[in-house]
Steps between C-alpha positions, in 0.01 A plus 500: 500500500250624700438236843271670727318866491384714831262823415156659491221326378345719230265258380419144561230204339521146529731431190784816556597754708644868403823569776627830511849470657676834455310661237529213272158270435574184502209241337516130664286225424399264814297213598152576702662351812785803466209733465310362812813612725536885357413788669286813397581677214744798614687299777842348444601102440755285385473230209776241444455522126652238185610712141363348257730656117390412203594646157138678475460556870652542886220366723551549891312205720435573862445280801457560878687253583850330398324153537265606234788631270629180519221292461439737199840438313475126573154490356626672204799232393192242431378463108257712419468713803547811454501825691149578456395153576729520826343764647163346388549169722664710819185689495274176545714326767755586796813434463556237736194339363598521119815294653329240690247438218816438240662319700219246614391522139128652554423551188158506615626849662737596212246499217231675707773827452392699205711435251612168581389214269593150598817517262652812698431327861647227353802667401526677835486189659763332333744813423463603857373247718876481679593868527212595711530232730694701788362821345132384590607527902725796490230708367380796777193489643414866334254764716309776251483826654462864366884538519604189354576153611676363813602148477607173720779225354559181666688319184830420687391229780268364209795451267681360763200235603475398101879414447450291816246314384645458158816379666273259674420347163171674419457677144505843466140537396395240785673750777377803404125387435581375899628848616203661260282294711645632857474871386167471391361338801591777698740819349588666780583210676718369213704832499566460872602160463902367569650279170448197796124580503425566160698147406304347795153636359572393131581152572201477724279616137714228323381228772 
């Protein structure tokens, strides 16, 4: 099974790449987002990529980042989402976004996605509306540039500040819309914070 690819980009549009790693030509599918962080046709990069075999066909996925590999497969285990479809919403929404909005159930947000009717953001709000709790605040703050992406993760004091305040009697959906709040106001500042300070902050957005 093929997990990730690293070669010369022989071609590239918005929808699939062609990756030339050793002679062979390797097609991948990817989502806009994936696209945005390539570099020119001719210079080298590195995919994390998801096989996809079917009796008919062996379709390769790619993704820039693991975070969107995940958020890929996870969106893929809800009815009627599909591949295509899954690829479709990550290229209308970031990551951390898509996670926030399910879990806060926008569906304002969700059904503005193409694709998305109010039946699928249902689903997606129901079918994953706990898994992407922590996964909302571990995502990495991503930065394009011509040779890829570099990325920031400040998920650990964050998962420590939620299972405080959940011990402290709060639901889970309640202490993460708190620590949601506290990134937002200020991201950098949220990644700097201690678990103290980030438990401090949320309760003071609960008050």
């Amino acid at each position: 099974m093929i997990a990730a690819l690293s070669g010369v980009l022989l071609h590239k549009d918005p929808a699939s790449v062609i990756l030339d790693v050793q002679g062979v030509g390797y097609e991948v599918l990817l989502s806009s987002r994936t696209y945005d962080g390539l570099p020119l046709v001719g210079e080298k990069t590195f995919l994390h990529i998801h096989t996809s075999v079917r009796e008919d066909a062996i379709t390769l996925y790619g993704f820039i980042s693991v975070e969107e590999k995940k958020l890929f497969l996870l969106l893929n285990t809800v009815s009627g989402i599909g591949p295509k479809l899954g690829l479709g919403i990550l290229s209308g929404i970031d990551p951390g976004e898509l996670c926030n909005a399910i879990s806060l159930k926008d569906m304002a947000r969700l059904t503005s996605l193409s694709g998305v009717g109010k039946k699928t953001a249902q689903r997606l709000c129901m079918e994953l509306g706990e898994k992407v709790g922590a996964f909302s605040l571990e995502q990495p703050v991503a930065v394009s540039g011509q040779g890829g992406a570099t990325v920031r993760s400040e998920g650990f004091a964050l998962q420590d500040a939620a299972s405080a305040l959940l011990n402290l009697g709060y639901p889970q959906e309640t202490a993460w819309q708190a620590l949601r709040t506290v990134q937002q106001a200020d991201p950098d500042k949220a990644a700097e914070m201690k678990v103290d300070e980030l438990i401090r902050e949320a309760l003071r957005s609960l008050a």
